[in-house]
BAKE-781000 format. One record per residue (C-alpha): chain; x, y, z. Coordinates in steps of 0.02 Angstrom, whole numbers. Layout:
BAKE-781000
<unit A&c1 X&c2 Y&c3 Z> .
...
***
This chain:
BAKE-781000
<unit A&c1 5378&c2 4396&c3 2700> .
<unit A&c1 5440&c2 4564&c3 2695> .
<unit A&c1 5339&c2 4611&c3 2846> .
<unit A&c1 5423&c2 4494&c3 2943> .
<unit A&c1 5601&c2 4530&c3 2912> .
<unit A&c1 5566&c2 4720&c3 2937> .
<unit A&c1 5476&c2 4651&c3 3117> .
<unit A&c1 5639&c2 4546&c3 3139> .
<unit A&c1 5747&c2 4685&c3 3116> .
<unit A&c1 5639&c2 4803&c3 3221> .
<unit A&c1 5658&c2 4702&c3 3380> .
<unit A&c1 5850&c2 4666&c3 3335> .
<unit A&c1 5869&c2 4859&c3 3331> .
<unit A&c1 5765&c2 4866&c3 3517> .
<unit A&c1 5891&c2 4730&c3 3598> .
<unit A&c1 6028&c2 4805&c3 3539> .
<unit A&c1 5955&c2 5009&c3 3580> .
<unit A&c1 5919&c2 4973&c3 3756> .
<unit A&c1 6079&c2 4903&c3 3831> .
<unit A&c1 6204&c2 5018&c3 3708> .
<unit A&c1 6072&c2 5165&c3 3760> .
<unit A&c1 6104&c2 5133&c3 3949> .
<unit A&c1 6286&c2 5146&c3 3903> .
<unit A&c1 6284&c2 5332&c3 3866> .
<unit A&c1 6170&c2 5355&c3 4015> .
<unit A&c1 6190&c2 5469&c3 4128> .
<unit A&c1 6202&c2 5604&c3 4021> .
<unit A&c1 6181&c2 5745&c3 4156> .
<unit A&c1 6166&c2 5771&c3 4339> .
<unit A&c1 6035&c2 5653&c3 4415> .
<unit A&c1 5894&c2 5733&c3 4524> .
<unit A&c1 5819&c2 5648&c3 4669> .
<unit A&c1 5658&c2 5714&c3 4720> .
<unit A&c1 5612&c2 5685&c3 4932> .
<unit A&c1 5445&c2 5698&c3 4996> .
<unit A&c1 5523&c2 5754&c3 5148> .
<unit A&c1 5593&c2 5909&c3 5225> .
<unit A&c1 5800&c2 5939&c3 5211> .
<unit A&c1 5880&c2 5861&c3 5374> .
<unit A&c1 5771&c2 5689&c3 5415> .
<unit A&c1 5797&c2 5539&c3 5395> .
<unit A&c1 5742&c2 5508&c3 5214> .
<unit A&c1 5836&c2 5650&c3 5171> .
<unit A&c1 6003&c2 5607&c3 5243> .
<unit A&c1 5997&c2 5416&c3 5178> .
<unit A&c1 5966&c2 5507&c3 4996> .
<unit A&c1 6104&c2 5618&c3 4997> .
<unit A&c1 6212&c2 5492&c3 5087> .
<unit A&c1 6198&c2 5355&c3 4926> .
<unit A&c1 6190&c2 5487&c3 4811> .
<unit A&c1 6341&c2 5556&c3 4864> .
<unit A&c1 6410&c2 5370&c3 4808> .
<unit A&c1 6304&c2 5346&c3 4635> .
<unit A&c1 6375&c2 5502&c3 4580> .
<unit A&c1 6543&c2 5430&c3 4600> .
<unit A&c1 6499&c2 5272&c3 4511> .
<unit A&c1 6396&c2 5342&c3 4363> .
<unit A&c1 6516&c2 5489&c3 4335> .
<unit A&c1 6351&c2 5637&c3 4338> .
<unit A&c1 6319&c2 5745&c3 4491> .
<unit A&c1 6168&c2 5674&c3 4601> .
<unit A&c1 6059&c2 5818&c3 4692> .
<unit A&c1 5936&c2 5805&c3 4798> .
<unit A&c1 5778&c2 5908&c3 4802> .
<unit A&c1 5677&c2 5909&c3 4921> .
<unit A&c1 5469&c2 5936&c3 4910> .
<unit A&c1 5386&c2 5894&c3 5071> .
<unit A&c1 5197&c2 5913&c3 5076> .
<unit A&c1 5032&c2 5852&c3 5043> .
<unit A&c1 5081&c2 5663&c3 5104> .
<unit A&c1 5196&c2 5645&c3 4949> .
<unit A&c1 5088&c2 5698&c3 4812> .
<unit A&c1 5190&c2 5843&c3 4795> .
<unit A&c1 5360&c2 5748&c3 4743> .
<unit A&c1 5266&c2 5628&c3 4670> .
<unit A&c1 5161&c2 5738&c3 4548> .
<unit A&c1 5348&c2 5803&c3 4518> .
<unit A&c1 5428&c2 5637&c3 4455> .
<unit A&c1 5282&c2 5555&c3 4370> .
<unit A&c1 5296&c2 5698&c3 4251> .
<unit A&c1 5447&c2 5707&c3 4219> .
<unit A&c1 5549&c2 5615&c3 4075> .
<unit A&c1 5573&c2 5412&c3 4092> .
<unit A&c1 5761&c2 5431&c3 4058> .
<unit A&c1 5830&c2 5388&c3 4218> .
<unit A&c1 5893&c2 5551&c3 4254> .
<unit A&c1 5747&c2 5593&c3 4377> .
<unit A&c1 5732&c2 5482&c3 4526> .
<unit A&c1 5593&c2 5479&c3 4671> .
<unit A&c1 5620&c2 5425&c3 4870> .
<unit A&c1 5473&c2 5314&c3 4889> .
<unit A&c1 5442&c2 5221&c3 5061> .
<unit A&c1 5314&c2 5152&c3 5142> .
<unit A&c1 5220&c2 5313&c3 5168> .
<unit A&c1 5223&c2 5308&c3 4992> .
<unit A&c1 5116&c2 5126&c3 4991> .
<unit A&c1 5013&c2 5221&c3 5151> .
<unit A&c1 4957&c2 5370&c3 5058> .
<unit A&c1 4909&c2 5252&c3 4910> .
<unit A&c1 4808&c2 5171&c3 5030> .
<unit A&c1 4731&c2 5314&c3 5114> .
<unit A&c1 4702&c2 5450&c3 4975> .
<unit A&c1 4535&c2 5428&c3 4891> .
<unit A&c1 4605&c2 5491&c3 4719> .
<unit A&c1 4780&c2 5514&c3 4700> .
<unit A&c1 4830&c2 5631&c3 4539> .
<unit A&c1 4914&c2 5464&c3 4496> .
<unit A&c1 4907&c2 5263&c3 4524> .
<unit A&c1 5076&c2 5232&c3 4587> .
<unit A&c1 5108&c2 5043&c3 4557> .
<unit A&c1 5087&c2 5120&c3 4372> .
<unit A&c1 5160&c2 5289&c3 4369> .
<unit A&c1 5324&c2 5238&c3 4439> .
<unit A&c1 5454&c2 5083&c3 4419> .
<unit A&c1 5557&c2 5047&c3 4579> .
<unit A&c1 5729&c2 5025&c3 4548> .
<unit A&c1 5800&c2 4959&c3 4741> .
<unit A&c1 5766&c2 4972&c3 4912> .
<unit A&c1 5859&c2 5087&c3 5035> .
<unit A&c1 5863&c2 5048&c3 5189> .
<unit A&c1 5751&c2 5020&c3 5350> .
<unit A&c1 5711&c2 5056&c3 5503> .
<unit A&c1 5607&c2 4969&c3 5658> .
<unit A&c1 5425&c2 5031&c3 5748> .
<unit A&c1 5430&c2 4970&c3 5916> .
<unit A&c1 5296&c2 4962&c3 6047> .
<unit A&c1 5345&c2 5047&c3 6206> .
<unit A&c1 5279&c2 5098&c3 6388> .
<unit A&c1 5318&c2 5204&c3 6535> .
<unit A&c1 5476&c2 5133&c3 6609> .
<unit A&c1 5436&c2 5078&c3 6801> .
<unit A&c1 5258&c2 5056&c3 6745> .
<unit A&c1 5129&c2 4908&c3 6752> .
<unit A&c1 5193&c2 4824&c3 6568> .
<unit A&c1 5359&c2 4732&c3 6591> .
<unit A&c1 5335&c2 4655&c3 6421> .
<unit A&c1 5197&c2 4623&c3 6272> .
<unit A&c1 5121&c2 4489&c3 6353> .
<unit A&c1 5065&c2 4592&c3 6529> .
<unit A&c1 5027&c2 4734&c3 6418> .
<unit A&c1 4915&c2 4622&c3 6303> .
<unit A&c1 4836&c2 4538&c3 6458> .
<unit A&c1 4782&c2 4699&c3 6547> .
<unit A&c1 4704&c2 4742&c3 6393> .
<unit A&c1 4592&c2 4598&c3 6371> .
<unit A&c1 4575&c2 4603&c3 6579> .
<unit A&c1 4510&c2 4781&c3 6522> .
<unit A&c1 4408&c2 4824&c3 6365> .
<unit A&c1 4426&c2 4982&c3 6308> .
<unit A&c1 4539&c2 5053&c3 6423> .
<unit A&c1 4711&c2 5032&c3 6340> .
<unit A&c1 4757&c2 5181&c3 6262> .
<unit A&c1 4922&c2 5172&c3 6132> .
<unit A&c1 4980&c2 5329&c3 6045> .
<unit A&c1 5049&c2 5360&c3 5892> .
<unit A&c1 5082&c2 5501&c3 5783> .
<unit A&c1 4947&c2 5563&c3 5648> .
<unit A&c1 4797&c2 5466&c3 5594> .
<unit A&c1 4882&c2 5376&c3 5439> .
<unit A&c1 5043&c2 5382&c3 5474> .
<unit A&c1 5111&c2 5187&c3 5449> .
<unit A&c1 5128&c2 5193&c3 5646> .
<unit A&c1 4980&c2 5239&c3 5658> .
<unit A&c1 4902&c2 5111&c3 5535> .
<unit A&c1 5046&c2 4989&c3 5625> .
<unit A&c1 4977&c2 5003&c3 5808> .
<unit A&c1 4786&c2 4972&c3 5702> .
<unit A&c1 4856&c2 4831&c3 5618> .
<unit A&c1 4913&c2 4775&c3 5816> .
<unit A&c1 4750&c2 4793&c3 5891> .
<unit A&c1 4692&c2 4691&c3 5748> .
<unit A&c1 4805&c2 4529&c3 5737> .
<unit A&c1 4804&c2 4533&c3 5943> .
<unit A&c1 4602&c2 4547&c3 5936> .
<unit A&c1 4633&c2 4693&c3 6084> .
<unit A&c1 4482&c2 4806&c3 6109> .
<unit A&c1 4606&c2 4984&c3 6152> .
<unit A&c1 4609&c2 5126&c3 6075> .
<unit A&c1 4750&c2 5213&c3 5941> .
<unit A&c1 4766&c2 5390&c3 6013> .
<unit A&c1 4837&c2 5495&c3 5867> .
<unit A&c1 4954&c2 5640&c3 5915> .
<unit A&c1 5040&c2 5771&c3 5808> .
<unit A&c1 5210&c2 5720&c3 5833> .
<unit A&c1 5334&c2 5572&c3 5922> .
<unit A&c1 5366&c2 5720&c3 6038> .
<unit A&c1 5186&c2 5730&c3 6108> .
<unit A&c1 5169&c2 5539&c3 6121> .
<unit A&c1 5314&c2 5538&c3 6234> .
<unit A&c1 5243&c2 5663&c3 6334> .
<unit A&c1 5089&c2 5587&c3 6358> .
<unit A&c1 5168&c2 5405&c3 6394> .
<unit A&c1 5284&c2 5510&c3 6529> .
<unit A&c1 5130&c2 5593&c3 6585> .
<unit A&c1 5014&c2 5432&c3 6618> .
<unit A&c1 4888&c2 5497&c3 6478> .
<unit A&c1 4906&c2 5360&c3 6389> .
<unit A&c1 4993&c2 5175&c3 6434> .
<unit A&c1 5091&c2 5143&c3 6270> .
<unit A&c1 5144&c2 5224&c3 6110> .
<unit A&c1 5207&c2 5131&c3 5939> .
<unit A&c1 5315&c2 5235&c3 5838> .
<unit A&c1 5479&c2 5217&c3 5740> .
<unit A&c1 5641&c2 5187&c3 5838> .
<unit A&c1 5752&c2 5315&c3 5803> .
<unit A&c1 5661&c2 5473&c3 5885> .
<unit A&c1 5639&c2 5360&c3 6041> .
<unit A&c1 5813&c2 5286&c3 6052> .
<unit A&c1 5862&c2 5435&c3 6171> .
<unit A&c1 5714&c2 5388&c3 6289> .
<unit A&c1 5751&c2 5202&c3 6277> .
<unit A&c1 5920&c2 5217&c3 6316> .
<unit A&c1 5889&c2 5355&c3 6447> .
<unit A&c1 5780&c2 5214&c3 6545> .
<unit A&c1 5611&c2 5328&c3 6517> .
<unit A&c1 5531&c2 5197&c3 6406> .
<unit A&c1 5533&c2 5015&c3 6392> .
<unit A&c1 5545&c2 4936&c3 6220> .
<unit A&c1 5404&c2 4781&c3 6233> .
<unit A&c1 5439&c2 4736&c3 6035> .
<unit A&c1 5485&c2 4767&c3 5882> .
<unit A&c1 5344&c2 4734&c3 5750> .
<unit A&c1 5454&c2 4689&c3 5610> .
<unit A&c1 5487&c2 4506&c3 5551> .
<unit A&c1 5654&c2 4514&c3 5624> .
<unit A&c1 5745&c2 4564&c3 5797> .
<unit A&c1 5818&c2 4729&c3 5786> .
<unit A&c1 5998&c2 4775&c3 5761> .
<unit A&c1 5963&c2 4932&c3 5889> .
<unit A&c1 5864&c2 4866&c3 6008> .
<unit A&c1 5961&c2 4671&c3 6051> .
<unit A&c1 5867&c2 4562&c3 6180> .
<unit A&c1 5691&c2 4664&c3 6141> .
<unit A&c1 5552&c2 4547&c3 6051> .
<unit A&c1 5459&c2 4544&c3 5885> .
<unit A&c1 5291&c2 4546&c3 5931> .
<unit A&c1 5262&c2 4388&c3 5810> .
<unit A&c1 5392&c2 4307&c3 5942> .
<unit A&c1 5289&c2 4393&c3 6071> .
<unit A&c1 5131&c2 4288&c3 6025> .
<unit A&c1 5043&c2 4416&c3 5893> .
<unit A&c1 5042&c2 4308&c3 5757> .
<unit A&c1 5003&c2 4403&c3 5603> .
<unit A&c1 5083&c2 4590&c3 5659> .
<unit A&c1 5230&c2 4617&c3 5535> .
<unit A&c1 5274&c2 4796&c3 5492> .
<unit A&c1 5401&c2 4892&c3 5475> .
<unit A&c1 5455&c2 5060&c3 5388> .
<unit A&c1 5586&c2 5055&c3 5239> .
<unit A&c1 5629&c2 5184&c3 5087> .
<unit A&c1 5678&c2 5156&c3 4899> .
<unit A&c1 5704&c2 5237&c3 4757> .
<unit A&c1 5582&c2 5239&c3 4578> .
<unit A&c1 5579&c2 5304&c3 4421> .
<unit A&c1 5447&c2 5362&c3 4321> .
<unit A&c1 5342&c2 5206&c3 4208> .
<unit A&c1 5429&c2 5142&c3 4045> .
<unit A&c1 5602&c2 5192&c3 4094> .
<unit A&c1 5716&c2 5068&c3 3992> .
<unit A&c1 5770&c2 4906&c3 4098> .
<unit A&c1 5945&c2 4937&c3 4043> .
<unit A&c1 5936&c2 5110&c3 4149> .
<unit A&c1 5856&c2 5040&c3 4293> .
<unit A&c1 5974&c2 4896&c3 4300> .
<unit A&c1 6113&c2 5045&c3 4295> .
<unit A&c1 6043&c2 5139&c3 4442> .
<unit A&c1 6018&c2 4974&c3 4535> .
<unit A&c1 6180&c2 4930&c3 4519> .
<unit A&c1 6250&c2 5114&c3 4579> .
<unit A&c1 6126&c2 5109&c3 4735> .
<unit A&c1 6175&c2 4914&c3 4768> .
<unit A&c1 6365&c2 4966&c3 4774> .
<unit A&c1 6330&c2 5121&c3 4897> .
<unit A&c1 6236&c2 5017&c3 5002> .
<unit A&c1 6393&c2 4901&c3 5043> .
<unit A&c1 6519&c2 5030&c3 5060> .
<unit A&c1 6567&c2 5045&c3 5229> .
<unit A&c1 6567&c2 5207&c3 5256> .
<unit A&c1 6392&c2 5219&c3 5179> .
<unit A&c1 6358&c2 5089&c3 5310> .
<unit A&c1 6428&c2 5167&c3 5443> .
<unit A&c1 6332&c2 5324&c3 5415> .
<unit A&c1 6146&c2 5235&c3 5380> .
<unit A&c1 6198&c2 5155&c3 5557> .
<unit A&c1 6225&c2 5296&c3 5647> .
<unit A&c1 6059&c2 5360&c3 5617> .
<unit A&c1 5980&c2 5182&c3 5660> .
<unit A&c1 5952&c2 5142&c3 5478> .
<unit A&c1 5992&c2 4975&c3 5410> .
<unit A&c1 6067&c2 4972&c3 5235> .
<unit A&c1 5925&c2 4862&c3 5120> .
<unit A&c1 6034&c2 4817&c3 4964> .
<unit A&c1 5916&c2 4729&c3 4823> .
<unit A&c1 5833&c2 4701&c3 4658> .
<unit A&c1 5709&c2 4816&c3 4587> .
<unit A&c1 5585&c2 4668&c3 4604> .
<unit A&c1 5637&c2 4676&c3 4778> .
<unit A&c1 5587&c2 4864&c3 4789> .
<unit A&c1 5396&c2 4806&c3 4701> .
<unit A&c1 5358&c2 4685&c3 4809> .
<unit A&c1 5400&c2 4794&c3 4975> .
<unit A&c1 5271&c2 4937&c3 4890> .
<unit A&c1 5144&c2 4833&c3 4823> .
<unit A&c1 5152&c2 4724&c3 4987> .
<unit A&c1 5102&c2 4877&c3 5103> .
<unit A&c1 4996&c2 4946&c3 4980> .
<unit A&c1 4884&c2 4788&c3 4988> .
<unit A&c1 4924&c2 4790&c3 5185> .
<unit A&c1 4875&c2 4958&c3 5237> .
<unit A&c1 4734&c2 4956&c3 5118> .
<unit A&c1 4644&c2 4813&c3 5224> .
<unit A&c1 4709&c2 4892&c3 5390> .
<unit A&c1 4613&c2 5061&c3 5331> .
<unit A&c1 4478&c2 4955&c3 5311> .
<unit A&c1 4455&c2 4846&c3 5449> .
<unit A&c1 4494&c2 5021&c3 5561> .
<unit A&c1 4346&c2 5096&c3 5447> .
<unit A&c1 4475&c2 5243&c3 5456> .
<unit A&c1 4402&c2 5389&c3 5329> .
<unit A&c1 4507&c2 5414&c3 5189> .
<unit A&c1 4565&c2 5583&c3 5111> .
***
């Protein structure tokens, strides 16, 4: 009998920690870790809500910035540090890739970290030379299967998500072409401008200038939806590639066994940023699209392209690190 009172009044005293906890929380400045250099996209979009949380939880939010190693590096970073909220990670969906593609990771991350809310995201579109043989998906797709083997579509490193997008294309459209990897959006456009190659597949912003400049020709988007950027250009799902869906997006986690109450805190700060319209404005600008949501929002998104890329990687029989 006595055991179960003192069990009753244990879990009272947990209900009633967490939440009141959570009310004292932040207690310092909040750090932000990036697996990406200062000055990119990832980076801007963490200093941009930042910039807001700090206004709504009353602590200073500063970003640090640890590019390298595909992520580990911030990772490794976070997953050590203290599950108090006060230490936050940019994950995205080269976070979910390098799960996929590292052999052995120093951690598992569906269990080293808890999301807390998506960021925001951003389109991969398929593109060719403008003035060249593709006016959309469908000729591009037909001189492909007209011509096994001989469609070449470039992307930047092996295991980059465009890289594993464009295999994941050749896949659902049952194409025989080959994914030409190149070291950076820079060299794909050069070799799309130079006939090298017939398309590319990369992410929209660093080919927005070329788009617009009437040097390439957007054929589709390969997200679910059209894009905000890009009005009038396919999906490829509208396109006929049933089963191509992928896009890139970023978040934020915490390290596992955070209390709910804190997470729910932080959600709430990011979920306000997100729909000011100034923080709007600015995601915009850079051809982001604000992604306000839950945490469970955030788990699904990772887990999702975890499980995605994994079978993409293995279907490509692409070697993993």
């Amino acid at each position: 009998m006595q055991r179960r009172h003192l069990l009753a009044g244990l879990a009272a005293v947990t209900l009633t920690f967490g939440p009141a906890w959570a009310n004292g929380f932040p207690s310092r400045p909040i750090r932000i870790v990036v697996p990406n250099a200062a000055g990119g996209a990832a980076d801007i979009t963490a200093r941009t809500v930042g910039e807001h949380m700090a206004r709504t939880l009353g602590q200073p939010v500063v970003v640090e910035n640890k590019p390298g190693a595909g992520g580990v590096v911030a990772g490794q970073a976070v997953a050590g540090a203290a599950p108090d909220g006060h230490t936050l990670l940019l994950i995205s969906s080269g976070t979910a890739v390098s799960q996929a593609l590292f052999k052995s990771l120093p951690y598992d991350t569906l269990k080293a970290f808890t999301p807390v809310a998506p960021l925001a995201s951003f389109d991969l579109v398929i593109v060719s030379k403008e003035g060249g043989a593709f006016k959309s998906l469908g000729d591009l797709i037909a001189y492909a299967r007209q011509n096994p083997g001989k469609l070449n579509i470039g992307t930047p490193n092996i295991g980059t998500t465009q890289n594993l997008a464009a295999e994941l294309f050749k896949s659902a459209a049952g194409l025989d072409l080959q994914v030409v990897p190149f070291k950076a959006t820079p060299d794909v456009i050069g070799a799309i401008r130079g006939d090298q190659i017939q398309a590319g597949l990369d992410i929209v912003p660093p080919l927005l200038t070329q788009i617009q400049a009437k040097v390439l020709r957007p054929l589709a988007v390969t997200g679910a939806k059209p894009s905000r950027v890009l009005p009038g250009v396919p999906t490829a799902q509208e396109a006929g590639v049933k089963g191509l869906n992928a896009a890139s997006w970023n978040g934020l986690a915490v390290p596992a066994g955070t209390p709910a109450a804190v997470i729910d805190k932080l959600n709430q700060a990011v979920n306000a940023a997100l729909r000011d319209p100034e923080v709007v404005k600015k995601l915009q600008t850079l051809n982001l699209d604000p992604h306000p949501g839950s945490a469970q929002d955030a788990l699904a998104m990772l887990s999702g392209d975890i499980q995605r890329w994994n079978q993409v990687i293995d279907k490509a029989r692409i070697e993993r690190k």
